[in-house]
C-alpha positions in Angstrom: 0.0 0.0 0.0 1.8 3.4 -0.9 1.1 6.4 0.3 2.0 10.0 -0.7 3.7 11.8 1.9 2.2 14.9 3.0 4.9 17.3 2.6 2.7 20.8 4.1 2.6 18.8 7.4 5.8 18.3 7.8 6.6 22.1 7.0 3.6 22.9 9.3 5.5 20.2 12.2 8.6 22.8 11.5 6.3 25.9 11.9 5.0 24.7 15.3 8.3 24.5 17.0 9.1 28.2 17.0 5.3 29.0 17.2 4.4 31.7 19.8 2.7 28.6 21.9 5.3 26.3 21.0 8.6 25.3 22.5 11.5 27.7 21.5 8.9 30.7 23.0 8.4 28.0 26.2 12.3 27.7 26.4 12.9 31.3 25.7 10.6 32.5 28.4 12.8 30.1 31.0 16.4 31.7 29.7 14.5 35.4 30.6 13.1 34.0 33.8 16.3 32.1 34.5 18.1 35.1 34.0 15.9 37.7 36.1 17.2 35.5 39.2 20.8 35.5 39.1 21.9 37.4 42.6 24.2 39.9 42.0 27.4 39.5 44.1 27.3 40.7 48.1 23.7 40.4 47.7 23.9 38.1 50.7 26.3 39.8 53.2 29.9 39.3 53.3 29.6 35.5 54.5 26.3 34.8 52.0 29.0 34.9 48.8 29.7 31.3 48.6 25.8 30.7 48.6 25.7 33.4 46.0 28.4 31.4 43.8 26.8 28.4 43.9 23.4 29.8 43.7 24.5 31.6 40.0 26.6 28.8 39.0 23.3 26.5 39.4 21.6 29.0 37.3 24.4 29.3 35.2 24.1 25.4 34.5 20.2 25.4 33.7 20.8 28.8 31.3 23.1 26.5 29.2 20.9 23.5 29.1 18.8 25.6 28.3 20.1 27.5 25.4 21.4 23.7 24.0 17.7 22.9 24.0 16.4 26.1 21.5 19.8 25.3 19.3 18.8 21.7 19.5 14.7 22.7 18.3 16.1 25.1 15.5 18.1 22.7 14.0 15.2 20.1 14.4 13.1 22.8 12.4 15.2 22.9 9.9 16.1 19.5 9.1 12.0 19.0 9.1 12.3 21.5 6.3 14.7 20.0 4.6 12.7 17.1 4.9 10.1 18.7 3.4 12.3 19.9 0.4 13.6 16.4 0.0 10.0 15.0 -0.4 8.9 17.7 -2.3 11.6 16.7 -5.1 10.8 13.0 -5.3 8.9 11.6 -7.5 8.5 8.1 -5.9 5.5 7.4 -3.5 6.6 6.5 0.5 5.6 3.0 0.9 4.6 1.6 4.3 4.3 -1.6 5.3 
């Protein structure tokens, strides 16, 4: 049984990742809230700075995951377009079995 692919949905599967609902606006909305609570330094008294290290170095660590996760979902966006592009060209039906 072949079937055609349906090249617009992928496109549209693309489309949805950097929607405004979707989840590069979901991760970008972390990075700004991840970033509204680094401390500043001597934010916790003279003996609080070790806590303030670790506190921004924890932060630090989440704004990179973070950041790896909207690279990751761009280039997933893209490749679906290229996807899309690939299909698109070919002549031969998708057959599944």
């Amino acid at each position: 049984m072949a079937n055609k692919v349906d090249v617009e949905a992928i496109r549209k599967a693309g489309r949805k990742l950097d929607a405004p609902d979707g989840p590069i606006q979901y991760l970008r909305n972390v990075q700004a809230l991840l970033e509204s609570v680094k401390l500043p330094s001597g934010s916790l008294t003279f003996f609080g700075g070790a806590t303030v290290d670790a506190h921004n170095a924890s932060v630090d660590g989440h704004l990179e995951n973070v950041k790896t996760g909207v690279e990751h979902l761009h280039r997933a966006a893209e490749q679906l377009e290229q996807t899309a592009k690939n299909w698109e060209k070919s002549d031969q039906p998708w057959v599944v079995k």
